[in-house]
VEXKOLDO-811996 format. One record per atom (N, C-alpha, C): residue number from 0; atom name; chain; y, z, x; residue in three letters. Coordinates in Angstrom, 1 decimal. Each point is the difference from the previous one (the first is absolute). Layout:
REM VEXKOLDO-811996
<node NUM CA A <Y Z X> ala> ...
REM end
This chain:
REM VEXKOLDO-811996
<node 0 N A <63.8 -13.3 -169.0> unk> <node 0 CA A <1.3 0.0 -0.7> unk> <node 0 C A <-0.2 -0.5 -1.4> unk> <node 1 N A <0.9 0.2 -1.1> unk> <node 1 CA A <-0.1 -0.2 -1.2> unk> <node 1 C A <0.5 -1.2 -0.1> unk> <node 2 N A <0.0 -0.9 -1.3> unk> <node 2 CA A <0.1 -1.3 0.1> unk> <node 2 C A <1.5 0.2 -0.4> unk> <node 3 N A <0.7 1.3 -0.2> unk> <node 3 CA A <1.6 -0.1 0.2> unk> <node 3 C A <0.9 -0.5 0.7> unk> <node 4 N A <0.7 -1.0 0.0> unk> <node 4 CA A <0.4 -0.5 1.4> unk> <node 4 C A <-0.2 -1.3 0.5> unk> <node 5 N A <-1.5 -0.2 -0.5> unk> <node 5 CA A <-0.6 -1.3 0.5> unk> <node 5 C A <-0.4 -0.1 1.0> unk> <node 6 N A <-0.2 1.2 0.8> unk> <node 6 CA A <-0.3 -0.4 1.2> unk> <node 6 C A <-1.1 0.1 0.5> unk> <node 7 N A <-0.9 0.2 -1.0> unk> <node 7 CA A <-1.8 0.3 0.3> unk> <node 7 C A <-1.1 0.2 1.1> unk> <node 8 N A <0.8 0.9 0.8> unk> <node 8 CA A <-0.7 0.1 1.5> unk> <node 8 C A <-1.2 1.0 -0.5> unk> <node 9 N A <-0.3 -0.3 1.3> unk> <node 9 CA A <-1.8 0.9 0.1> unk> <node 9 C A <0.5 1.2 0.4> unk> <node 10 N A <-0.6 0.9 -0.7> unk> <node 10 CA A <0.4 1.8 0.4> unk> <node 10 C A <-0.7 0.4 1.0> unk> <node 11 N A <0.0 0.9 1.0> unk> <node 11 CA A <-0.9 0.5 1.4> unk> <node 11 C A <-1.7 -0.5 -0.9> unk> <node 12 N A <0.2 1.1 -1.1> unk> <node 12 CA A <-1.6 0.3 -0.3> unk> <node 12 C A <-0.2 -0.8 -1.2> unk> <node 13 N A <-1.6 -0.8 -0.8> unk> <node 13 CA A <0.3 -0.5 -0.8> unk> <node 13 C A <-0.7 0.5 -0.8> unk> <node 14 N A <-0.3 0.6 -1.4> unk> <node 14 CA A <-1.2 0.3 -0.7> unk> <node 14 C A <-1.2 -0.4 0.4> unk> <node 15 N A <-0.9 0.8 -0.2> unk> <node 15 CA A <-1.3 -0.3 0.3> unk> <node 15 C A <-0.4 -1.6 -0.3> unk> <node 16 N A <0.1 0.2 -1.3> unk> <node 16 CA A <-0.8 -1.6 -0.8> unk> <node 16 C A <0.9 -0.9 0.6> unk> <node 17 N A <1.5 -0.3 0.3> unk> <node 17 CA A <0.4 -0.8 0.8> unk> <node 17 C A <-0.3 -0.4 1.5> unk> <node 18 N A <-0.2 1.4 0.4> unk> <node 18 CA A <-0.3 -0.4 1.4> unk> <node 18 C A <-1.1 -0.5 0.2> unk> <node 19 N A <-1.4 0.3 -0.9> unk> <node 19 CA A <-0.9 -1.0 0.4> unk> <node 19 C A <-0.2 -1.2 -0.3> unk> <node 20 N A <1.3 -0.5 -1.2> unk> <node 20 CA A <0.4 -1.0 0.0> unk> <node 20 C A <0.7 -1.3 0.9> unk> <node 21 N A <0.8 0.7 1.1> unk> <node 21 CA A <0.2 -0.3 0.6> unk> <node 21 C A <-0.7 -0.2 1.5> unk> <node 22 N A <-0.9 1.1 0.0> unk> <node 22 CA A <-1.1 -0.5 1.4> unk> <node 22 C A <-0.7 -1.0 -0.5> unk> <node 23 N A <-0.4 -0.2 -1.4> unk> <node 23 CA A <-0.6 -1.0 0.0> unk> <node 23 C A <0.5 -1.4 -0.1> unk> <node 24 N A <1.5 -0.2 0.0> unk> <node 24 CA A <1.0 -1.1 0.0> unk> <node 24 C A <-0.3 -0.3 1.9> unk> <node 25 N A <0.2 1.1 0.4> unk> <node 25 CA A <-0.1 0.2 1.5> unk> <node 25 C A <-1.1 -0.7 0.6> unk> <node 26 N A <-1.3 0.6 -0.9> unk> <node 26 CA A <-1.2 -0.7 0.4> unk> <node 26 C A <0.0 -1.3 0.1> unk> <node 27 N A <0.7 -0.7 -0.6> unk> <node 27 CA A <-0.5 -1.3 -0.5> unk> <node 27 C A <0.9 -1.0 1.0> unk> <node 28 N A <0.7 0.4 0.9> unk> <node 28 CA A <1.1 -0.9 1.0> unk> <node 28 C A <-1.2 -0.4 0.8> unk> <node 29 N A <0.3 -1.4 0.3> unk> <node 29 CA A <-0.7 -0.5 0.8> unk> <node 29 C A <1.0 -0.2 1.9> unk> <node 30 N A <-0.8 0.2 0.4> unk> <node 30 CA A <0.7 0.0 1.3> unk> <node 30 C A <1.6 1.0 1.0> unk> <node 31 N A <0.6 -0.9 0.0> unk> <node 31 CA A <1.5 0.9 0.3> unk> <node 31 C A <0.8 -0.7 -1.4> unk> <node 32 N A <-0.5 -0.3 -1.2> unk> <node 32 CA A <1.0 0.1 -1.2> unk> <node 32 C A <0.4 1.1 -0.4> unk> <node 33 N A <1.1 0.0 -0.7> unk> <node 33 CA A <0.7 0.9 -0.5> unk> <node 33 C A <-0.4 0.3 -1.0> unk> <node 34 N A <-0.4 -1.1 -1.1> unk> <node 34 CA A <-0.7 -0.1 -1.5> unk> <node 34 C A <-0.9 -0.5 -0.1> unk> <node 35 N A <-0.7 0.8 -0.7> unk> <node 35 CA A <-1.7 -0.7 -0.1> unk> <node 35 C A <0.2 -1.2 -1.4> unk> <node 36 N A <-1.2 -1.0 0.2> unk> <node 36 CA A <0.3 -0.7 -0.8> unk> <node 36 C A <-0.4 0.1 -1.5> unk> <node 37 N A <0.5 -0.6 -1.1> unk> <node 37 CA A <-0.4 0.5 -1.0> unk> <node 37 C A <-1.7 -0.2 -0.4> unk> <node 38 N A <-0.5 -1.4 0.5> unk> <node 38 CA A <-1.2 -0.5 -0.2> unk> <node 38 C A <-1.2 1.3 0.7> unk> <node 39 N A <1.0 0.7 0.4> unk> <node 39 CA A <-1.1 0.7 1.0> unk> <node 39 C A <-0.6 1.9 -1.5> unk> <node 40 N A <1.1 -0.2 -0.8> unk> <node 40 CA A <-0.2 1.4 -0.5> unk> <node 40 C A <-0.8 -0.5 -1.2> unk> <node 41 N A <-0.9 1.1 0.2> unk> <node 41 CA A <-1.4 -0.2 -1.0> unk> <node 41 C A <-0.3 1.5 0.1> unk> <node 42 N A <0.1 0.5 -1.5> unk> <node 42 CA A <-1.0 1.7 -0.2> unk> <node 42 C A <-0.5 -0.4 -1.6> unk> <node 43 N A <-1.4 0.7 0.0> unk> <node 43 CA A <-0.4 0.2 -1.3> unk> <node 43 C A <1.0 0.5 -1.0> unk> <node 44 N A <0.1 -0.6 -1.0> unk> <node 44 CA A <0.7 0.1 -1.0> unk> <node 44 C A <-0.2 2.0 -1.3> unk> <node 45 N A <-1.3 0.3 0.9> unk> <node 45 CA A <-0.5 1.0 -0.5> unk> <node 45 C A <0.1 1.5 1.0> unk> <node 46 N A <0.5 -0.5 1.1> unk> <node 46 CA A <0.7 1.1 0.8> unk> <node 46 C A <1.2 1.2 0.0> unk> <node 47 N A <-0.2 0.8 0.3> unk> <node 47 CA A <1.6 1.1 -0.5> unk> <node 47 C A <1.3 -1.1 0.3> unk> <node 48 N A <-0.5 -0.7 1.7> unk> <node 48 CA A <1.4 -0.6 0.2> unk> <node 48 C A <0.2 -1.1 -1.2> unk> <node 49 N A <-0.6 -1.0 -0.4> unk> <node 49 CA A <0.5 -0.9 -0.8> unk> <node 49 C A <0.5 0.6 -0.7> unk> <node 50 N A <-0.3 1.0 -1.0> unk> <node 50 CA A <0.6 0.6 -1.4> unk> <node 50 C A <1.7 -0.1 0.0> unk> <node 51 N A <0.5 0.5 1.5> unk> <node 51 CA A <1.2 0.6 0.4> unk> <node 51 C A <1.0 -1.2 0.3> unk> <node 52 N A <-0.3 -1.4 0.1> unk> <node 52 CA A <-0.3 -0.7 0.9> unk> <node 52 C A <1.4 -1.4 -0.4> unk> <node 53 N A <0.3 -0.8 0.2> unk> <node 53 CA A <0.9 -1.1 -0.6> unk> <node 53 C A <-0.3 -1.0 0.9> unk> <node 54 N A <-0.3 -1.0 -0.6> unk> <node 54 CA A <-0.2 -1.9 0.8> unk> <node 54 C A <1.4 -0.5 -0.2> unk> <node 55 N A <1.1 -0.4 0.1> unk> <node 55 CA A <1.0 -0.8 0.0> unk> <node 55 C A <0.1 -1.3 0.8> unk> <node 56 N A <0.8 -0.7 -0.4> unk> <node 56 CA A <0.0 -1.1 -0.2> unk> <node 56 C A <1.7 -0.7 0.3> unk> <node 57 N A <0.5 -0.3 1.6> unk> <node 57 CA A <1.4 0.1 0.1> unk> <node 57 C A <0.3 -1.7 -0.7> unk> <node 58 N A <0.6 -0.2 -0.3> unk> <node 58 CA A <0.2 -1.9 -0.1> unk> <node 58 C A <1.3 0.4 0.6> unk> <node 59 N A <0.7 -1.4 0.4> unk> <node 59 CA A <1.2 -0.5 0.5> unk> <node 59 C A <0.8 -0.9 -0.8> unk> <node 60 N A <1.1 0.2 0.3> unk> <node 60 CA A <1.1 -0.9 -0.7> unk> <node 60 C A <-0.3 -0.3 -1.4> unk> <node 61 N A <0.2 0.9 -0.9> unk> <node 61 CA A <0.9 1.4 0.5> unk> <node 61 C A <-1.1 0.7 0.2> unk> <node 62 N A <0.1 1.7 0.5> unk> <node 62 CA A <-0.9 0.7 0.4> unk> <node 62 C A <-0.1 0.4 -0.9> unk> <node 63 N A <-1.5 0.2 -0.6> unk> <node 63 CA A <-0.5 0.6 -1.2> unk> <node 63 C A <-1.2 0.7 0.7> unk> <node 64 N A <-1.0 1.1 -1.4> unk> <node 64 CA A <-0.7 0.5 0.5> unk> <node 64 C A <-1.1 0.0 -1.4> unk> <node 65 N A <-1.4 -0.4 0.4> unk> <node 65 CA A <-1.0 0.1 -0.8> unk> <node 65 C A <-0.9 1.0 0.0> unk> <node 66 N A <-0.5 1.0 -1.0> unk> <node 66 CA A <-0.7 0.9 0.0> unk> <node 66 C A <-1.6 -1.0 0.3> unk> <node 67 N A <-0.6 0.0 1.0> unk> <node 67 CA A <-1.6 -0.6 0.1> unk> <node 67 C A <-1.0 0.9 -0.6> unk> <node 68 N A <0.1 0.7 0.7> unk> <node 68 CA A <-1.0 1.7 -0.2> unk> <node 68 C A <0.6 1.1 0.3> unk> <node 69 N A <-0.4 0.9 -1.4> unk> <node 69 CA A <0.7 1.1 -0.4> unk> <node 69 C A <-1.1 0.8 -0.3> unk> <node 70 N A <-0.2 0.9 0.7> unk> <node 70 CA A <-1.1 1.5 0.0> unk> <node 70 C A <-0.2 0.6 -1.6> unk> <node 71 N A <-0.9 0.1 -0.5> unk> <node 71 CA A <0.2 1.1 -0.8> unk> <node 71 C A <0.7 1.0 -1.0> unk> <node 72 N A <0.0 1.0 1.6> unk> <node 72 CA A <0.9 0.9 0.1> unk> <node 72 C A <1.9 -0.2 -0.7> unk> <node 73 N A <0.3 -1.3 1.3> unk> <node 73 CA A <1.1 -0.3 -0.6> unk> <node 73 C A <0.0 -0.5 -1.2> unk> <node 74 N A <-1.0 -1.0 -0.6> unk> <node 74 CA A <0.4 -0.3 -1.4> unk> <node 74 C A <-0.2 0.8 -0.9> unk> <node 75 N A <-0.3 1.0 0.2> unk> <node 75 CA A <-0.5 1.4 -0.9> unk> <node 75 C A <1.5 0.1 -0.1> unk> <node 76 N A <0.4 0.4 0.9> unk> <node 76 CA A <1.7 1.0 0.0> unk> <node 76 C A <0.7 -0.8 0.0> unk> <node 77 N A <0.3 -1.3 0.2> unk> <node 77 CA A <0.8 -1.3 -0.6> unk> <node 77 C A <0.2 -0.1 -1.7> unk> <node 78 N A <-1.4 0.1 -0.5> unk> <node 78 CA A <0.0 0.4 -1.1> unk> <node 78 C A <-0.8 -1.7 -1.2> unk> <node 79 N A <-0.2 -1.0 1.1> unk> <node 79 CA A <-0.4 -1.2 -0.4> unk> <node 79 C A <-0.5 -0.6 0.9> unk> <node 80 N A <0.0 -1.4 0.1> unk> <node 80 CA A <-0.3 -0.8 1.1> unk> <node 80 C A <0.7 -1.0 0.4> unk> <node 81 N A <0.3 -0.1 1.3> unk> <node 81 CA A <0.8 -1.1 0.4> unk> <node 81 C A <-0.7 -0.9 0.8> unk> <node 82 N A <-0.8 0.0 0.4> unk> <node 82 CA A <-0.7 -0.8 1.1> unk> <node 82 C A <0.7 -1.8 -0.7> unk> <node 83 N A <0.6 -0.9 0.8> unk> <node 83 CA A <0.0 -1.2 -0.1> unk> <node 83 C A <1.4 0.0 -0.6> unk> <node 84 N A <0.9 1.1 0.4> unk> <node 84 CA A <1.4 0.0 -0.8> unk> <node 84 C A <0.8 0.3 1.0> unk> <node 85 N A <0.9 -0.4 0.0> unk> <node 85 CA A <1.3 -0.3 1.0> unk> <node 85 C A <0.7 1.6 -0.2> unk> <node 86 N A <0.3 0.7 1.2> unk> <node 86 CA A <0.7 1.4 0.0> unk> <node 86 C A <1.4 -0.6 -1.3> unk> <node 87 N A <0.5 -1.2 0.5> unk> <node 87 CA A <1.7 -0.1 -0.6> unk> <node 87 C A <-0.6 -0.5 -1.7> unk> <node 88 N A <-1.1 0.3 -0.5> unk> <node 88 CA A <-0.4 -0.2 -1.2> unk> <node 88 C A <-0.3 1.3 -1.1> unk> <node 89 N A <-0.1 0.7 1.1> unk> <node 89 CA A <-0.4 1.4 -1.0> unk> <node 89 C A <0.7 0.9 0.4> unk> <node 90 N A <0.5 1.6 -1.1> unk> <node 90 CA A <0.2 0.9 0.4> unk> <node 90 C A <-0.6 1.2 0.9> unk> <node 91 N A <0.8 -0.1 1.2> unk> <node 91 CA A <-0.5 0.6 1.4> unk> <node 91 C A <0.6 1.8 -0.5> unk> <node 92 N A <-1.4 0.5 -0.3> unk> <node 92 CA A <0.0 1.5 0.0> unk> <node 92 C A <-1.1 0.3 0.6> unk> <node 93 N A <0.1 1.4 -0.1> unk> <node 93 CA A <-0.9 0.8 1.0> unk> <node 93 C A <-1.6 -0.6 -0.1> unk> <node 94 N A <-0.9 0.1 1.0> unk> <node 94 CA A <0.5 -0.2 1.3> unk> <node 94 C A <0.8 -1.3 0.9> unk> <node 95 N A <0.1 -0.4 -1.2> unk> <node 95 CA A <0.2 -1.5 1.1> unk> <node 95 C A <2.2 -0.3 -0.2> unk> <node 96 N A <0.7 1.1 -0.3> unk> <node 96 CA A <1.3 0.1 0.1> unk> <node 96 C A <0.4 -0.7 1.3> unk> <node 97 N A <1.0 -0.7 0.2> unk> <node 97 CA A <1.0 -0.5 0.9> unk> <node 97 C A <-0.9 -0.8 1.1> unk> <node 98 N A <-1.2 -0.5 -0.7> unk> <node 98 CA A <-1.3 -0.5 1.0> unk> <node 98 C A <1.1 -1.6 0.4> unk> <node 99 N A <0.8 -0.6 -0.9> unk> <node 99 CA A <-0.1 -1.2 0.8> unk> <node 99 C A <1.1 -0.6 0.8> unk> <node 100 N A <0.9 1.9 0.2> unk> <node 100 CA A <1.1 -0.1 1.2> unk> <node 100 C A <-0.8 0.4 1.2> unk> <node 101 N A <-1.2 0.5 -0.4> unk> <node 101 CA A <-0.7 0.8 1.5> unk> <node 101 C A <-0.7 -1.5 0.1> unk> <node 102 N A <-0.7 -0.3 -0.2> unk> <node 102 CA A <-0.7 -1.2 -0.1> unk> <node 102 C A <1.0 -1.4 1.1> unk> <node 103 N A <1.3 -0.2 -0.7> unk> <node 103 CA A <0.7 -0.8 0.7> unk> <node 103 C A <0.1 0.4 1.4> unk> <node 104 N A <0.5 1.7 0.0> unk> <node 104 CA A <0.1 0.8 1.0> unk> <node 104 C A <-1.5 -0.4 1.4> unk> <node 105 N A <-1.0 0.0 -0.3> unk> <node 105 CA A <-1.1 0.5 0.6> unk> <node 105 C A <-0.1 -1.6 0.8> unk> <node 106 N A <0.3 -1.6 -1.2> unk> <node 106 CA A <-0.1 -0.6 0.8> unk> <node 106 C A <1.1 -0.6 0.8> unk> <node 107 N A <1.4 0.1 -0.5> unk> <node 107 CA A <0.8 -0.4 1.3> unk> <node 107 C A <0.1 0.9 0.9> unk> <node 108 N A <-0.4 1.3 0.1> unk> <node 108 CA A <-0.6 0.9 1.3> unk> <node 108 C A <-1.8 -0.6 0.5> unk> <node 109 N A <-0.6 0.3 -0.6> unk> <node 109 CA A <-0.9 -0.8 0.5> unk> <node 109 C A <-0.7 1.4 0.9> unk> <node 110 N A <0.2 0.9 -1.3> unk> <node 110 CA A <-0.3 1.0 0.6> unk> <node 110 C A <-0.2 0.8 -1.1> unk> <node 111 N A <-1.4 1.6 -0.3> unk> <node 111 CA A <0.2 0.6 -0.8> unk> <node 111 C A <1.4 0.9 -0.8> unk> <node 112 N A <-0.2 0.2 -0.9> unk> <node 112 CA A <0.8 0.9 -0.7> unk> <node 112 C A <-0.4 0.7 -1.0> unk> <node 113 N A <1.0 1.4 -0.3> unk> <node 113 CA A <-0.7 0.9 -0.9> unk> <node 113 C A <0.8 0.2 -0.4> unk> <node 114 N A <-0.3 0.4 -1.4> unk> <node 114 CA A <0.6 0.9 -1.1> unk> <node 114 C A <-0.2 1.2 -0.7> unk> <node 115 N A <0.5 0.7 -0.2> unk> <node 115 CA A <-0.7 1.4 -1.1> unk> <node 115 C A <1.5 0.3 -0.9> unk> <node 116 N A <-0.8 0.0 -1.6> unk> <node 116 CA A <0.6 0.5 -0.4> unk> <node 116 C A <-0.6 1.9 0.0> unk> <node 117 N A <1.2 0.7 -0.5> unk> <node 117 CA A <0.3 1.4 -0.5> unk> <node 117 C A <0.3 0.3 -1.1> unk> <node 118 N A <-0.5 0.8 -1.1> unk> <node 118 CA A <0.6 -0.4 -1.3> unk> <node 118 C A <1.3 1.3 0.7> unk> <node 119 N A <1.1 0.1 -0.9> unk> <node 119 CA A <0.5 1.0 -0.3> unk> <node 119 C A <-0.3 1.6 -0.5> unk> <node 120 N A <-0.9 -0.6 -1.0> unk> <node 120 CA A <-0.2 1.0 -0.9> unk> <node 120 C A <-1.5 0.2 -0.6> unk> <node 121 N A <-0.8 1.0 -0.1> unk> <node 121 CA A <-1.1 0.2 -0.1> unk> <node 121 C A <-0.7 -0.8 -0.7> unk> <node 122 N A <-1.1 -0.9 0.3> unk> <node 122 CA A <-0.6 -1.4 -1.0> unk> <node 122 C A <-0.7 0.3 -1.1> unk> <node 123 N A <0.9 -0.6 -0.9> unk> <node 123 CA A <-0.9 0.0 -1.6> unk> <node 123 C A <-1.5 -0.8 -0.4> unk> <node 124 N A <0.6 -1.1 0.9> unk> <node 124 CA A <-1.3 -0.8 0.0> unk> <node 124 C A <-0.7 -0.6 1.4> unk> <node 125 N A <-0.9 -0.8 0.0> unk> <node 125 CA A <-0.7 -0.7 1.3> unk> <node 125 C A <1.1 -0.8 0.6> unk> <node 126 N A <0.7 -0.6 -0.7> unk> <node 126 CA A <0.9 -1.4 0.5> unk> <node 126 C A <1.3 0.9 0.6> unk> <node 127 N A <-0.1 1.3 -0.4> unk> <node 127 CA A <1.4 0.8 1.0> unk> <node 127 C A <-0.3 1.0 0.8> unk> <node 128 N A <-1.2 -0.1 0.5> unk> <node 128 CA A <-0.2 0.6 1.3> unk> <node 128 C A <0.4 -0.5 1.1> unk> <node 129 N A <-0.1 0.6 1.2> unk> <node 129 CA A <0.6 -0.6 1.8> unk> <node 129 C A <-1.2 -1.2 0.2> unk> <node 130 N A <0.5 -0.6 0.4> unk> <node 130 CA A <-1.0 -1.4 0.6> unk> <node 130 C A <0.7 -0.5 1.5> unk> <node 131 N A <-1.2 -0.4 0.9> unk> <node 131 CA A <0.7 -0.6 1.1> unk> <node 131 C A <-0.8 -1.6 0.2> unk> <node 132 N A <1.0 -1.1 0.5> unk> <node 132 CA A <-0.9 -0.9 0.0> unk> <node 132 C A <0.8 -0.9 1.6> unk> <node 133 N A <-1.4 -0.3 0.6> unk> <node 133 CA A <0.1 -0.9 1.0> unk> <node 133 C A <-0.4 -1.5 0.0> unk> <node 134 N A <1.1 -1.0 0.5> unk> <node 134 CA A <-0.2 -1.2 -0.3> unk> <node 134 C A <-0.3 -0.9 1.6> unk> <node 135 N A <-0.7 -0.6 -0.1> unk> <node 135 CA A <-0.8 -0.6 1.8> unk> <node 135 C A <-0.1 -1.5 -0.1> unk> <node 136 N A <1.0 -0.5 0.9> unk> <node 136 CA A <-0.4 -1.5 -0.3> unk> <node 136 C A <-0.8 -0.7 0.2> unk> <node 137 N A <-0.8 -0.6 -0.1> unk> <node 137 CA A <-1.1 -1.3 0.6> unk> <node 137 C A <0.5 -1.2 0.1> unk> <node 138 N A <-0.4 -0.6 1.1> unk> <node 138 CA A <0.3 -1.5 0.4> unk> <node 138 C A <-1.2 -1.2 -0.5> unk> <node 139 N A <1.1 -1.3 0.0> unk> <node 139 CA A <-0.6 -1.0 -1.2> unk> <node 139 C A <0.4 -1.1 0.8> unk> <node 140 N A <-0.1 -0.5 -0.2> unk> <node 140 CA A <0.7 -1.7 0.1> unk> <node 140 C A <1.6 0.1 0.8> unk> <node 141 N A <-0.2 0.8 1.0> unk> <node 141 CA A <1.0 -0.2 1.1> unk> <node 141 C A <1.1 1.2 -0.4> unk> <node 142 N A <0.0 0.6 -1.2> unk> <node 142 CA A <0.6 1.2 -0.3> unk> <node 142 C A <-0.5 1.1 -0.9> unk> <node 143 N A <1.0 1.0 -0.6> unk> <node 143 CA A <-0.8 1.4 -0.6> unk> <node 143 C A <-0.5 -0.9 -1.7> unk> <node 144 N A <-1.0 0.1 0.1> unk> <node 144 CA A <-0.5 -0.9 -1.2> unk> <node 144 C A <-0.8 1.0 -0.8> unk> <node 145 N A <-0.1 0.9 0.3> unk> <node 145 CA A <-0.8 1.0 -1.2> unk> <node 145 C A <0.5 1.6 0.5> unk> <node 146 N A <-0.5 1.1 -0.7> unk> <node 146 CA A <1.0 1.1 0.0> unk> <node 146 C A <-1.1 0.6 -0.3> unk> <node 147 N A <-0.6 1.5 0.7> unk> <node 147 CA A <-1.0 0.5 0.0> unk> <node 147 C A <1.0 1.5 -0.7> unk> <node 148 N A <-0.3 0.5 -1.0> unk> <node 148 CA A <0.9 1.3 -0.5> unk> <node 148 C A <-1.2 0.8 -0.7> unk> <node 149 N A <0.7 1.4 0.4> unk> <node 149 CA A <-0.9 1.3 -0.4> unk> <node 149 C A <0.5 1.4 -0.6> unk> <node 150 N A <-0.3 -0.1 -1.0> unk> <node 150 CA A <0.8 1.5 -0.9> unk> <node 150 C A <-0.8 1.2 0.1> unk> <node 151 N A <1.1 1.1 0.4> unk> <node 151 CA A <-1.4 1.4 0.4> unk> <node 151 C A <1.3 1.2 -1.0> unk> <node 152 N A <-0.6 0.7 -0.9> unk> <node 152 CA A <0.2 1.0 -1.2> unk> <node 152 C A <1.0 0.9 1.3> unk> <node 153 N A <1.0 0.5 -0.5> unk> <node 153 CA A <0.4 1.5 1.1> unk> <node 153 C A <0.7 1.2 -0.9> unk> <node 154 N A <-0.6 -0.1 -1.0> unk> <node 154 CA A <-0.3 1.2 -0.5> unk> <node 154 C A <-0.4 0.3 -2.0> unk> 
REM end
């Protein structure tokens, strides 16, 4: 579902590059957890998945959100870099639009969510093409303490 609404559920099917994003969120549970921990995710930095890839960073009171590690890919199409910058510090456009109501979203669910935008209208540039992005919590210090996110092109 689109992030219209707010309500960022998981669609039946998920893009390719997301879904192996997600088995490998999957991989990483230890036992009968729900959420794998964050200490546990580790990929070469030089892999397709990193490129695609977002480290986040939840804080509390108030809930904020820290860009840790940002792929490539995304900072190519971001258009700069944010790594070490608070979502409520910068302007959130494509890909990373409406990232830190889904973000809020992902950890008081405590549960994935997704987004895709659509443009309207045929894209002039890279920053207004379709994008879909999945957000995966990781557990920390007794709660969702880091945010495992992944942007895949859809058209």
């Amino acid at each position: 579902m689109t992030g219209n609404g707010g309500t960022y559920l998981l669609p039946d099917r998920l893009e390719p590059d997301l879904d192996r994003v997600r088995a490998y969120w999957n991989g990483l549970k230890r036992g009968e957890n729900d959420i794998p921990f964050w200490d546990d995710v580790k990929f070469p930095m030089k892999t397709r998945l990193a490129r695609d890839v977002l480290l986040i960073e939840a804080f509390e009171n108030p809930l904020r959100f820290r860009f840790d590690l940002v792929g490539d890919d995304i900072t190519q199409r971001y258009g700069t870099t944010i790594i070490g910058k608070f979502s409520d510090e910068i302007d959130l456009h494509a890909p990373i639009d409406e990232l830190t109501r889904q973000c809020r979203a992902t950890v008081e669910r405590r549960a994935p969510t997704y987004f895709r935008y659509v443009p309207s209208k045929k894209p002039q540039t890279a920053d207004q093409t379709g994008y879909s992005r999945l957000i995966l919590p990781l557990w920390g210090g007794a709660r969702v303490e880091m945010l495992l996110g992944a942007v895949a092109s859809t058209g």
